[in-house]
C-alpha positions as CSV (number, residue, x, y, z in Angstrom):
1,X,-2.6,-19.0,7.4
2,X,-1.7,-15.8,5.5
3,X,-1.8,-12.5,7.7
4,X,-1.0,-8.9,6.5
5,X,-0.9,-6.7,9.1
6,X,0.0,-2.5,8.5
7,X,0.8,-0.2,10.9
8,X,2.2,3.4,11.1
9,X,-1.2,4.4,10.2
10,X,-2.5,7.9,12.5
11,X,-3.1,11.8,12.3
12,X,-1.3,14.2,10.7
13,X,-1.8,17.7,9.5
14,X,-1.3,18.9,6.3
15,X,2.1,19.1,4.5
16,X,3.3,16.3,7.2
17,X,4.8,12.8,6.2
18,X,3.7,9.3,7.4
19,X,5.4,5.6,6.8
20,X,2.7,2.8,6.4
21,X,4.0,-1.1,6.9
22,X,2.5,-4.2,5.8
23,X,4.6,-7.0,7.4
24,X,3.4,-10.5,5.7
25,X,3.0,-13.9,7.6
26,X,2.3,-17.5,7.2
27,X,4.5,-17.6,3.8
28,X,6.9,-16.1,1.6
29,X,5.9,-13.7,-0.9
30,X,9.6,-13.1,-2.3
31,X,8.2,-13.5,-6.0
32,X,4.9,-11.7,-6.0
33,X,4.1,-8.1,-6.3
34,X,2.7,-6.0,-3.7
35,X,0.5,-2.9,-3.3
36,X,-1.5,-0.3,-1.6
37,X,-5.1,0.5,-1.6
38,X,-7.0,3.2,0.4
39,X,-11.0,3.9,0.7
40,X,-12.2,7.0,1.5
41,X,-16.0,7.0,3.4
42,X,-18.4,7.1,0.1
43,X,-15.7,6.3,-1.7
44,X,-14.3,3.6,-3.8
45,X,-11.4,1.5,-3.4
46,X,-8.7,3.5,-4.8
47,X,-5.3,2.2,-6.4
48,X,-2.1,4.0,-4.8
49,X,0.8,2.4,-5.4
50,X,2.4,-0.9,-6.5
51,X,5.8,-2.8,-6.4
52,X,6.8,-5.7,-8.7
53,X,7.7,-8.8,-7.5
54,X,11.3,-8.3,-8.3
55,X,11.5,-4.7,-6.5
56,X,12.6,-3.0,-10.0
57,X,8.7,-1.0,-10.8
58,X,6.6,0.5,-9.3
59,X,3.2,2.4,-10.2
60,X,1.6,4.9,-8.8
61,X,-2.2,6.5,-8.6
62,X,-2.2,9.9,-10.5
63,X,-3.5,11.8,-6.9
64,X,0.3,10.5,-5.4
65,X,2.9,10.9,-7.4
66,X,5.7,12.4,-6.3
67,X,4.7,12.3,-2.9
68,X,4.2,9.0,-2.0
69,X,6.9,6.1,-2.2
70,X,6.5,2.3,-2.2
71,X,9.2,0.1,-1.1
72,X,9.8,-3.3,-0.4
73,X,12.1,-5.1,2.4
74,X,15.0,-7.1,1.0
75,X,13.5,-10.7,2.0
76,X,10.7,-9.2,0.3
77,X,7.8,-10.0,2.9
78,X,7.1,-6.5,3.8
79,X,6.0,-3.5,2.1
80,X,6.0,0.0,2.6
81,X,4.6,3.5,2.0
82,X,6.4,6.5,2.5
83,X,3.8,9.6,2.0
84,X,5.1,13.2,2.4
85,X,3.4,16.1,2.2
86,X,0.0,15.1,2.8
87,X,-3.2,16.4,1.9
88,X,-6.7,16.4,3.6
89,X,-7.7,14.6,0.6
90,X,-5.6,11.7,1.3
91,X,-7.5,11.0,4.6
92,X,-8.5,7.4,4.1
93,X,-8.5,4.0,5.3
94,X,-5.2,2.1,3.5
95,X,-5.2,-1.3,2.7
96,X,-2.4,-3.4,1.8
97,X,-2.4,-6.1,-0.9
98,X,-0.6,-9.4,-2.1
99,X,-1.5,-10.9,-5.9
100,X,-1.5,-14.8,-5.2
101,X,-0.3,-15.2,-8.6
102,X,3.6,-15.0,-8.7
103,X,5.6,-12.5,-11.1
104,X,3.4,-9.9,-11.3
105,X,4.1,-6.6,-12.4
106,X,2.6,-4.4,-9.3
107,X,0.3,-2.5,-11.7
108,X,-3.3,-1.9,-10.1
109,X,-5.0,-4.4,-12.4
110,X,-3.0,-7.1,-10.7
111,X,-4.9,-7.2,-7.4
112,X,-8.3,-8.3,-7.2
113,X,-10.7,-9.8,-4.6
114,X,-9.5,-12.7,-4.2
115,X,-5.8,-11.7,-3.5
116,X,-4.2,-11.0,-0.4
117,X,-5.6,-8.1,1.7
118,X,-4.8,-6.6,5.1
119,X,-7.1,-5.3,7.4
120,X,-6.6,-1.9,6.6
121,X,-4.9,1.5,8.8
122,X,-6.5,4.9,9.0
123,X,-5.1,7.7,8.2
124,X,-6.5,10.9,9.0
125,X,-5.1,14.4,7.4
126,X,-6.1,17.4,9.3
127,X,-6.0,21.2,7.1
């Protein structure tokens, strides 16, 4: 059974950094692309960033770029999110995602519902 479990998730004030985790389980995901999601309350699910399945690209939400960082472990089965310089407005609950389908480019369009999803870390940005 596929798991995808984050972590690293917390508070933080403002201007501070954070490093999200999604370790994958129950397969190997070495040729599929990876991303993050978050969802603020009242919000929709928002794209933030996204790896290809090769490592080479990776996207980005216009609200994070050049602050946030998505990378991917060599054996590519975990992916992360390096986020400096935070901002109240990133407060949200961040999901991580997996596209079933193998190749992919890590663009947002790529993940849908019935992809891989994790089960989601808060992260709260105090001003």
């Amino acid at each position: 059974q596929v798991q995808l479990v984050e972590s690293g998730g917390g508070l933080v004030q403002a201007g501070g950094s954070l490093r999200l985790s999604c370790a994958a389980s129950g397969r190997t995901f070495s040729n599929h692309c990876m991303g993050w999601f978050r969802q603020a309350p009242g919000k929709e699910r928002e794209f933030v960033a996204g790896i290809s399945w090769s490592g080479f690209s990776t996207y980005y939400g216009d609200s994070v770029k050049g602050r946030f960082t998505i990378s991917r472990d060599g054996d590519k089965n975990a992916v992360h999110l390096q986020m400096n310089n935070l901002k109240p407005e990133d407060t949200a609950v961040y999901y991580c995602a997996v596209d079933k389908v193998p190749y992919g480019s890590g663009e947002s369009g790529r993940f849908g519902g019935d992809d891989y999803w994790g089960q989601g870390a808060q992260v709260t940005v105090s001003s």
